[in-house]
C-alpha positions as a Python dict, from the first residue, in 0.01 Angstrom:
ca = {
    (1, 'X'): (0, 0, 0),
    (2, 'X'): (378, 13, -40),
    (3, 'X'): (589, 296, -156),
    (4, 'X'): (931, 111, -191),
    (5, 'X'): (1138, 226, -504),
    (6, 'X'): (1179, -150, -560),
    (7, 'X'): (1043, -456, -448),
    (8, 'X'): (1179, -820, -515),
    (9, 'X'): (955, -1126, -499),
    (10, 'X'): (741, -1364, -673),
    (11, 'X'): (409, -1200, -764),
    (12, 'X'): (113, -1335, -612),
    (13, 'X'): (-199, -1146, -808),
    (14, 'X'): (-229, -872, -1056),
    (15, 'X'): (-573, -661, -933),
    (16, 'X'): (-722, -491, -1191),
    (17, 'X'): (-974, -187, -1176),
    (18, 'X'): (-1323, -300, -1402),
    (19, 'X'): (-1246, 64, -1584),
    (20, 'X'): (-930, -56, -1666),
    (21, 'X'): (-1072, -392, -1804),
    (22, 'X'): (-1321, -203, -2015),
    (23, 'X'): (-1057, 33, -2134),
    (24, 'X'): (-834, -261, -2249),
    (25, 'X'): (-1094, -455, -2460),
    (26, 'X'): (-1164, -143, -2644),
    (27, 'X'): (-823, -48, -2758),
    (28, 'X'): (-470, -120, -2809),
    (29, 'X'): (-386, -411, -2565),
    (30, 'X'): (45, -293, -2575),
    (31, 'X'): (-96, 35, -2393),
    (32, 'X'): (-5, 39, -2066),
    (33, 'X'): (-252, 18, -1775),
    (34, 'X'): (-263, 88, -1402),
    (35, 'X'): (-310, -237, -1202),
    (36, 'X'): (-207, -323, -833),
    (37, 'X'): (66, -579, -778),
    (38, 'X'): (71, -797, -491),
    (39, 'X'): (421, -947, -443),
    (40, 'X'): (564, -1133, -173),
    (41, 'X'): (929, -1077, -63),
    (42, 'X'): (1168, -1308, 38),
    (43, 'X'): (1087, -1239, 399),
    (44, 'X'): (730, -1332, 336),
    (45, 'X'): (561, -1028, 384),
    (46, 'X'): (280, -907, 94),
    (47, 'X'): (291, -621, -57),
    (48, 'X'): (61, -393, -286),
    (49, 'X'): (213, -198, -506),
    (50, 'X'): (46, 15, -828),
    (51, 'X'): (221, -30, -1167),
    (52, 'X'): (202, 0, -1478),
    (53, 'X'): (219, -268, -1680),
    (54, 'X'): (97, -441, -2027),
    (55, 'X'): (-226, -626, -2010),
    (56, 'X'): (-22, -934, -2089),
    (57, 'X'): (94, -906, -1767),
    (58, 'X'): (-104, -1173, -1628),
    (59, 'X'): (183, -1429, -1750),
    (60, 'X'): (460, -1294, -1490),
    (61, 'X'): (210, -1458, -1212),
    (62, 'X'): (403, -1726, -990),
    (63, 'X'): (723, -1605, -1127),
    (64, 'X'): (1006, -1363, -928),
    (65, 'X'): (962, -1028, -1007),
    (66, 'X'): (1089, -696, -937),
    (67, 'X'): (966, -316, -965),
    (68, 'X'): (1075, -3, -1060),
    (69, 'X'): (1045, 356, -1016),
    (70, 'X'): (1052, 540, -1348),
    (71, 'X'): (887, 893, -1484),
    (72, 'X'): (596, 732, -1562),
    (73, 'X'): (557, 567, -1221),
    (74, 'X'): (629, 234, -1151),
    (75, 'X'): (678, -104, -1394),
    (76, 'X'): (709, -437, -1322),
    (77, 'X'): (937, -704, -1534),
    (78, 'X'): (1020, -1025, -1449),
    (79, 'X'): (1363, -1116, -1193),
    (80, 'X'): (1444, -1423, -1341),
}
C-alpha cells in the first residue's frame, strides 16, 4: 500500500471492508468511513491508498482525483 502525502490520478475502485458496509447501513451515511482507494497515476502505476471518505464516495469512480494528508488521516476529493 502507498504512503504518499498525495496522489493524483483517476480512481479505479473504492474497496470497502464488510464491517464498514454494515456500519454504514446502520447509521448516519455523511459519517466518514475507512475504505481503500485504488488510483492510477499519470505514469500508470496503481496505487492503494486508505482514506477516509463519505459513503457517497462511490460517484468520484472514473473521475481524476487527488488525496490528502490531514489530522484525521487521509481524504480523497475530486481533481477536476
Amino acid at each position: 500500500m502507498t504512503d504518499s502525502l498525495s496522489i493524483n490520478g483517476r480512481l479505479l475502485a473504492l474497496n470497502w471492508p464488510s464491517q464498514t458496509f454494515e456500519t454504514t447501513l446502520s447509521e448516519d451515511a455523511n459519517v466518514t468511513q475507512v475504505a481503500i482507494a485504488e488510483i492510477e497515476d499519470a505514469a500508470g502505476t496503481t496505487h492503494q491508498v486508505k482514506v477516509n471518505v463519505n459513503w457517497d464516495a462511490d460517484s468520484l469512480i472514473g473521475k481524476l482525483v487527488k488525496t490528502t494528508s490531514g489530522d484525521e488521516g487521509m481524504s480523497l476529493c475530486c481533481a477536476e
